[in-house]
N, C-alpha and C positions, 0 to 999 in steps of 0.2 A: 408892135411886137418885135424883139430882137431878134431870134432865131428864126423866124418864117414859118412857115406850113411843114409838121411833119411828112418825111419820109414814110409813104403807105406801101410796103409789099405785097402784093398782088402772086398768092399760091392757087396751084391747082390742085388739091388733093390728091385726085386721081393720076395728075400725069404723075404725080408723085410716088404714088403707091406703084403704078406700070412699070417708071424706074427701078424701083428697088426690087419690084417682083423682077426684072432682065436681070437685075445684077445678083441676085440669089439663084439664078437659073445661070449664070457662065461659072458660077462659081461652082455650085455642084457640077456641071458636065465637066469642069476642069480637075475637078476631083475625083468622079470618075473615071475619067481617060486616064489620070496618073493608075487611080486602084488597078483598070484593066492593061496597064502598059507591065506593072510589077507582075502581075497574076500571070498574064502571058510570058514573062521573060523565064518564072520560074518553072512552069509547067514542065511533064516531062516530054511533049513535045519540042518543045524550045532546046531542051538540052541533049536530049535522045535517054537511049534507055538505059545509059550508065551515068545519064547525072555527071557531078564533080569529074576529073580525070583520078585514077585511081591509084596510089601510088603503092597495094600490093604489100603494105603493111599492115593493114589491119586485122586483127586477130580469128577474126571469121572466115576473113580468104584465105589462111594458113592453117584453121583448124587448132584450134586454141588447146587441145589435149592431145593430137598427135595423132586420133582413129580418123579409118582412111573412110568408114561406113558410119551408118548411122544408126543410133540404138544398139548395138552388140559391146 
């Protein structure tokens, strides 16, 4: 014979399946750490209780019709 003895590889099913089940497990906790890294940054914890900084122009904090009460 010209070529020789094939090349026989030698799987383990399982180890197989263990790897992929680790690597779909860093993958989601990597996804979650990101989802809980945004969720936290934006909380109003994180910002306090006025959020954005306020620049005082917007037409609610000036009272957009000029009455100084509410309802009259």
């Amino acid at each position: 014979m010209c070529g020789g003895a094939p090349n026989i590889v030698q799987s383990d099913p399982e180890a197989e399946a263990a790897k992929a089940a680790n690597a779909a497990a860093k993958a989601a906790n990597a996804d979650s750490a990101a989802r809980r890294k945004r969720k936290k940054g934006s909380s109003l914890l994180a910002t306090g209780s006025e959020g954005a900084t306020d620049s005082g122009t917007s037409l609610l904090a000036s009272g957009a019709s000029g009455k100084t009460n509410l309802g009259a």
